[in-house]
Structure formats: C-alpha cells, structure tokens
C-alpha positions in Angstrom: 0.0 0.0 0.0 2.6 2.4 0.9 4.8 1.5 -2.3 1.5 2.4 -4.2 0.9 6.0 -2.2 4.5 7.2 -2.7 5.4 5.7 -6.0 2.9 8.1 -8.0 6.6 10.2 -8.4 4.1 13.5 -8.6 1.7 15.6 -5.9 0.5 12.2 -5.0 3.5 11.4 -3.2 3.2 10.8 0.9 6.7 10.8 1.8 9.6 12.5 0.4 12.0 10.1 1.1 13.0 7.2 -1.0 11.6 3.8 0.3 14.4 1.5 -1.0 17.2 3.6 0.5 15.2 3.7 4.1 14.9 -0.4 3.4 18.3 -0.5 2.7 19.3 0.7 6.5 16.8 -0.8 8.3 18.2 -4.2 6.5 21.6 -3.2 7.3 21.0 -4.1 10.9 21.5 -7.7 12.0 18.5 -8.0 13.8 16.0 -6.8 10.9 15.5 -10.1 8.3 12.1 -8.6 6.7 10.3 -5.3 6.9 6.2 -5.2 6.6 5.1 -2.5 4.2 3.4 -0.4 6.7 6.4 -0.4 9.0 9.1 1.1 5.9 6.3 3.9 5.2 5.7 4.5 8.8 9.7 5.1 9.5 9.9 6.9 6.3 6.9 9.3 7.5 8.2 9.9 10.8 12.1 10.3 9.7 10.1 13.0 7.2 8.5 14.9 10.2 11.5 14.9 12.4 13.8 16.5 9.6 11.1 19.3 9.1 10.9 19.6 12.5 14.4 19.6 13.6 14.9 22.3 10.4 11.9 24.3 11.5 12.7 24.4 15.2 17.0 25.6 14.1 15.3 28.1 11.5 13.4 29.8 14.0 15.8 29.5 16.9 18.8 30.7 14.9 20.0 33.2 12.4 18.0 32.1 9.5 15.1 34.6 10.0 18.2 36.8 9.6 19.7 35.6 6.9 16.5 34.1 5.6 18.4 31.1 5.0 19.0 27.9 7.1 22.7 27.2 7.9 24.4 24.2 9.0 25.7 26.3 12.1 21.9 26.8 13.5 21.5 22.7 13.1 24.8 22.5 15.0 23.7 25.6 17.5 20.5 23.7 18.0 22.0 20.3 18.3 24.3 21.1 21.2 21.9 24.0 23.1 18.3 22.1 22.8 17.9 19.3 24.9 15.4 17.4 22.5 18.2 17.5 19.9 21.5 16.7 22.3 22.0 13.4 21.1 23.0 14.9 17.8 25.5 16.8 19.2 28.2 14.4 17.9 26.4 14.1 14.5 26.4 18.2 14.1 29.3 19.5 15.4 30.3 22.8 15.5 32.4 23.8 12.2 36.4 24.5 13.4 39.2 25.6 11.2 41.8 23.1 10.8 44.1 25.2 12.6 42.2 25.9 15.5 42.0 22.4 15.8 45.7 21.4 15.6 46.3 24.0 18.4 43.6 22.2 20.5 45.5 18.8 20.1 48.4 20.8 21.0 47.3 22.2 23.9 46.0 18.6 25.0 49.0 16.7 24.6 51.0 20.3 26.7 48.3 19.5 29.6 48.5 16.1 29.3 52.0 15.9 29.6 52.1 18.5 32.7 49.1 16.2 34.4 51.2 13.2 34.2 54.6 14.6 35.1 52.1 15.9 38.3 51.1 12.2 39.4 54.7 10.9 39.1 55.7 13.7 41.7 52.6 13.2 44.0 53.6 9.1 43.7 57.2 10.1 45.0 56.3 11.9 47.5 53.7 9.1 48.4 56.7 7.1 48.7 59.1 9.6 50.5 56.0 9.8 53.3 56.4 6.1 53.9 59.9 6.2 54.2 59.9 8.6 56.9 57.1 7.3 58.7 59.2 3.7 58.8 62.5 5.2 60.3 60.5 7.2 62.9 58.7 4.0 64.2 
C-alpha cells in the first residue's frame, strides 16, 4: 500500500523520502530479516517529520530569519543548546578551522604531559611519606 501512495513520483507522493534507501538501512541491521510495508512507510513518514521539525525548530531558533536562510551552524547551534536534539551533538558539530583544531591537540597533549609529570611527583612523595614514617617507628 505504501509503495502504491509514494510511488505516483508527482503531488501524489506521501513521503519525500526514497523507500528503497530507508529499506536499505533498516536491513543493514543484523537483527532486521524482513520489513512489513506499513512499517518502511511509517519510518519513512516519521524520519520525514522529524527533519522538518528539527529544520523548522534551528530556522526559528537561529540566524536564519536573519539571513533568511538555514545554515548548517543553527542545526549544530541547535544540536548542542536544545535538549530534544543533544544526542545529535556528535552528528552536528560545530564547524572548526583546521588550525584551531591542531592548536587544540596541541594544547592537550601540553596539559596532558604536565598532568602526568604531576602524578609521578605526588607518587614520589607518596613514597618519600612512607619512608619517613618507617624510620620514625
């Protein structure tokens, strides 16, 4: 039925998205070996929705009534400051210039290096404690 509805190509059509790719990852997990008709038109619908929805929401919640435009910094703004949308955080990041970035890495492997050189000192002096505490006894 759902093939029939969205296959017309023209105003017809019930969902934007292309069935066979949605069938295609929903097959691609291990645990999926058929998919009922209703089921691929119902994911395809609601995938649909929550695209408008999470494009809506970023278009009115960041520059794009500006710019009137939507920009792939107001999905990433929205991803990381709306809790509905946090767990695309990692999916939307925030756009970084290569160089910014190296001197971020930098600046990790400096701390990094100064946190463990830290421990080894707070181990030593662990060590000198029980030292002294032994020849005092």
């Amino acid at each position: 039925m759902a093939a029939r509805l969205s296959g017309g190509g023209g105003e017809n059509r019930l969902v934007s998205l292309p069935l066979s790719r949605i069938r295609v990852i929903m097959k691609s997990s291990p645990e999926v070996s058929s998919i009922n008709q209703d089921a691929l038109f119902l994911t395809a619908k609601a995938t649909e929705l929550f695209v408008q929805y999470l494009a809506s929401y970023s278009y009115k919640h960041g520059r794009g009534k500006e710019k009137n435009a939507l920009t792939y910094s107001d999905l990433s703004h929205t991803a990381e400051e709306c809790e509905t949308f946090q767990f695309l955080a990692d999916i939307l990041p925030k756009k970084i210039l290569a160089s910014k970035y190296l001197k971020m890495l930098e600046k990790e492997k400096r701390d990094g290096e100064v946190g463990e050189g830290e421990e080894e000192d707070e181990e030593e002096d662990d060590e000198d404690g029980a030292v002294g505490e032994d020849v005092g006894s």
